[in-house]
TORMIDO-236695 format. One record per residue (C-alpha): residue in one letter; y, x, z. Coordinates in steps of 0.25 Angstrom, whole numbers, padded with zeros to 4 digits, always signed. Layout:
N
AYXZ ...
END
This chain:
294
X-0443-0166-0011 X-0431-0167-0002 X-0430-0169+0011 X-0427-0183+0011 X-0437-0186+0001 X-0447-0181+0009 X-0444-0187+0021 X-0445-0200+0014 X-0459-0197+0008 X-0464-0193+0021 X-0459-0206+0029 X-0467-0216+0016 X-0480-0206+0020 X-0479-0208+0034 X-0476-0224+0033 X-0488-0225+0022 X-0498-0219+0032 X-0492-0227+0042 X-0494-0239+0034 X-0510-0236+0031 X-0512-0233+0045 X-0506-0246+0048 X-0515-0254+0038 X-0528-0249+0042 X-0524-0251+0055 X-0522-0267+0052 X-0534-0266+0043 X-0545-0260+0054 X-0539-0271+0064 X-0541-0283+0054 X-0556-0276+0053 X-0558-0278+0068 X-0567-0287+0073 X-0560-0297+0081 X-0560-0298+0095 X-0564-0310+0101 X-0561-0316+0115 X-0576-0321+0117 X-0581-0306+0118 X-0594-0309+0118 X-0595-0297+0127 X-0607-0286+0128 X-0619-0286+0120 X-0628-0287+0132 X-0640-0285+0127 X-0637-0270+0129 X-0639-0272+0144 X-0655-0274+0145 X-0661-0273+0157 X-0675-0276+0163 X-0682-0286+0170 X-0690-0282+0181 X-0698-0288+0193 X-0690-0296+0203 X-0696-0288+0214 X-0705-0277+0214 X-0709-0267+0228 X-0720-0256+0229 X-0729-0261+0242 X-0734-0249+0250 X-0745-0247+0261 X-0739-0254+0272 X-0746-0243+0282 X-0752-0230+0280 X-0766-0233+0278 X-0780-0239+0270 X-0778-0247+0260 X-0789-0258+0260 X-0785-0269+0248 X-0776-0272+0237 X-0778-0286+0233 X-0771-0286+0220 X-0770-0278+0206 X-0759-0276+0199 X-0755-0287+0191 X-0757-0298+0201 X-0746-0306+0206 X-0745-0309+0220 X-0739-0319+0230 X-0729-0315+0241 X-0737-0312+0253 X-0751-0309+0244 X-0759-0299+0251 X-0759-0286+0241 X-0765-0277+0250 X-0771-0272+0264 X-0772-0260+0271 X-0783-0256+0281 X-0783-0266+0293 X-0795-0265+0301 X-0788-0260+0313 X-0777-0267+0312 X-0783-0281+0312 X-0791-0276+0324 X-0777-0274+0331 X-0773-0287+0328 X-0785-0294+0333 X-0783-0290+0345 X-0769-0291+0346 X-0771-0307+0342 X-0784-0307+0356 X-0772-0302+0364 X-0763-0313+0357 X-0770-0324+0359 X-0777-0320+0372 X-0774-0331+0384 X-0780-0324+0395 X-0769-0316+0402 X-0761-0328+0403 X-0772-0337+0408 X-0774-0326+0418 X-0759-0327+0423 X-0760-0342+0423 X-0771-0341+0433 X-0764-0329+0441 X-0753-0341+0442 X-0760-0352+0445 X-0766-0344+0457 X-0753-0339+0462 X-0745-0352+0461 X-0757-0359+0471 X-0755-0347+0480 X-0741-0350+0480 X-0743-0365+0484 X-0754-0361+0494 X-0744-0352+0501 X-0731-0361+0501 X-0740-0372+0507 X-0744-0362+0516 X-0732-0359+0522 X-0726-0372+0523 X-0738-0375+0532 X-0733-0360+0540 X-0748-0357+0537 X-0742-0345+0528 X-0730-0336+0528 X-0717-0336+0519 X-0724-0322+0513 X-0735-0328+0508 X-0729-0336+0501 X-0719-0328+0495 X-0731-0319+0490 X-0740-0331+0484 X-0724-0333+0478 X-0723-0320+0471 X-0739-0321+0467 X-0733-0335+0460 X-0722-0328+0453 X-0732-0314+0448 X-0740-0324+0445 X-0731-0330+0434 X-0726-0317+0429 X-0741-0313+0425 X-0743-0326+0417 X-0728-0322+0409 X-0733-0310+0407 X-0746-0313+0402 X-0738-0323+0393 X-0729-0312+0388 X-0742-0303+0384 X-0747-0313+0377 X-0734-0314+0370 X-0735-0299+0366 X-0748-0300+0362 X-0742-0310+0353 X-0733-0301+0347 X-0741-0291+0346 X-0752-0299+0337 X-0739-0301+0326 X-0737-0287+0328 X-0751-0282+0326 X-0753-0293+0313 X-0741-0288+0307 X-0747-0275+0309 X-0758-0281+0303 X-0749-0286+0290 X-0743-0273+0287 X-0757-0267+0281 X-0757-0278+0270 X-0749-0278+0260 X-0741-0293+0255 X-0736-0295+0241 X-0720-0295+0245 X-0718-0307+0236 X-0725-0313+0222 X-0726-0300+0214 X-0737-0295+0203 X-0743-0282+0208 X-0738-0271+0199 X-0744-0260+0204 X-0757-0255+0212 X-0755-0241+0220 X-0767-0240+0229 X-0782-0246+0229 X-0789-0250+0243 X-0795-0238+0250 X-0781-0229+0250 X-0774-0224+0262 X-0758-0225+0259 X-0747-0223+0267 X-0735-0231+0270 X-0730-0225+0257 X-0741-0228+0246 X-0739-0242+0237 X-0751-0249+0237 X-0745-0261+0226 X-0731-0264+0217 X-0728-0277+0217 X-0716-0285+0209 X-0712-0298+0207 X-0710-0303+0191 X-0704-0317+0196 X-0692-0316+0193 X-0691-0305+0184 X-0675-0296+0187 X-0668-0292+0174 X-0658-0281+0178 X-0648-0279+0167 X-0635-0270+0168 X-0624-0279+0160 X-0610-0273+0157 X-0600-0275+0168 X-0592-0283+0159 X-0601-0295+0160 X-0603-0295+0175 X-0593-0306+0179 X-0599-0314+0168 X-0612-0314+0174 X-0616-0326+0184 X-0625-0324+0195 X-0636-0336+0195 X-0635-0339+0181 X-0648-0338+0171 X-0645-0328+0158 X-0652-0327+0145 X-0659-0312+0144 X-0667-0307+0134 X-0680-0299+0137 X-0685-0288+0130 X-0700-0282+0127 X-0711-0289+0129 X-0703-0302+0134 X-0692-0303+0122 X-0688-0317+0125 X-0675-0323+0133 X-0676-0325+0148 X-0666-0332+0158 X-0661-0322+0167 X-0653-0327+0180 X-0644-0316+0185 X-0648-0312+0200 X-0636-0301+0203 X-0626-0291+0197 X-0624-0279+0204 X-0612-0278+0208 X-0610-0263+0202 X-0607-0257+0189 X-0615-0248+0183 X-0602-0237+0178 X-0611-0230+0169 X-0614-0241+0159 X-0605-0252+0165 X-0617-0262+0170 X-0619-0270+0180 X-0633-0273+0184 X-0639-0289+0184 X-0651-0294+0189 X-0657-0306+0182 X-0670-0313+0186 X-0679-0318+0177 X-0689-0331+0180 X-0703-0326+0178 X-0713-0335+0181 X-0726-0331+0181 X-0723-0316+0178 X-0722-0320+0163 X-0713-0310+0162 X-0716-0294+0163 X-0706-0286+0170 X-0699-0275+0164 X-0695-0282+0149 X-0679-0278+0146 X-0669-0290+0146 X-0653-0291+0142 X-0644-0304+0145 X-0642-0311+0132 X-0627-0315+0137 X-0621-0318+0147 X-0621-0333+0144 X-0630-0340+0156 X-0641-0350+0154 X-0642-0354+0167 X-0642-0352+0183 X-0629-0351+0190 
END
């Protein structure tokens, strides 16, 4: 074949395989799916996260000490400010028995009053005295200073009495510190000691947690946060053993993404009346759609 020849017959291969190239090209783009402008966005049901209690603390012994009662079992709810459980007191309510005697005790001021009353008579008796030149200017200046001692022993009586005051609050709060008070409504979750211990400062003695409301913490992509709303009431879905739709108002979003899997955390709470609802069930945002709140 000449030269010419075969020029052209490899220009004709190279355009023909162009040419195929080209066509499948065409061919694979009209296959594609077509992108829509509505983008319905991340399948968000990836994202789960669980509901846990709203609040929950580890309650120690308040003192190093006997434990003498726990009032509650472990499955019993609890109203904010219920007693839960008390350590030895004996000598302590001794301490505050007679830091209330001291307290409420009249007798020192009376004593002053009387000391006054006595000195303010001397005083009179001396100043009509002396205008009758029966007594000297130097006695009278002394019943004067008698007057004026006189009244600094009543404000002092007054100002112990004032201590002793202060001193009852101190003793009774003393006195509060060995019992222990349920922080805010909560079901007791957890017994750690029984009556009869002796625990430090470091020892739990109960676990409450509070199950209204319930807190969803889900990690959603970073590309939904400025779609999310602060306020407003979301549709979640709950898994095992709650499997049904629950409204979910969005508390926060922290405000830092999670660069390993491109997450921000949410917290959601969940009305739960009742304690209906066990803690610890999984939960994912249906969508971003809200039913509510704002």
């Amino acid at each position: 074949m000449s030269q010419p020849r075969a020029r052209r017959h490899l220009t004709r291969q190279l355009t023909a395989a162009a040419l195929a190239v080209s066509a499948a090209f065409i061919g694979a783009v009209a296959l594609a799916p077509a992108q829509s402008n509505n983008d319905a966005g991340p399948d968000l049901s990836r994202f789960e996260g669980i509901a846990y209690p709203s609040k929950q603390v580890v309650l120690n012994a308040p003192i190093d000490g006997k434990l003498t009662a726990i009032h509650f079992e472990e499955g019993e709810f609890v109203k904010a400010g219920t007693l839960l459980a008390q350590m030895d007191d004996a000598e302590q309510l001794v301490v505050v028995a007679s830091a209330r005697l001291q307290s409420e005790s009249e007798a020192e001021i009376n004593r002053a009053k009387f000391g006054l009353a006595e000195a303010v008579i001397l005083l009179d008796r001396a100043t009509e005295t002396y205008e009758k030149d029966a007594a000297s200017e130097w006695e009278v200046r002394r019943a004067q200073l008698q007057k004026d001692q006189a009244d600094a022993d009543l404000q002092i009586a007054h100002d112990r009495k004032s201590l002793a005051g202060a001193n009852l609050e101190l003793e009774e709060a003393r006195l509060n510190r060995l019992r222990l008070l349920a922080p805010f409504d909560s079901e007791v979750i957890e017994r750690n000691a029984e009556p009869g211990a002796t625990l430090t400062q470091t020892d739990p003695v109960l676990a409450v947690a509070a199950l209204d409301p319930l807190e969803a913490h889900i990690n959603l992509p970073v590309r939904v946060f400025d779609k999310l709303k602060i306020g407003a009431v979301y549709q979640l879905n709950a898994g095992d053993p709650i499997n049904q739709t629950l409204p979910g108002k969005l508390k926060h979003v922290y405000r830092i993404i999670d660069t390993a899997s491109e997450t921000v955390r949410c917290v959601f709470t969940i009305e739960n009346p009742d304690a209906k609802l066990v803690a610890g069930f999984p939960v994912y945002l249906s969508n971003l759609e809200t039913i509510g709140g704002e």
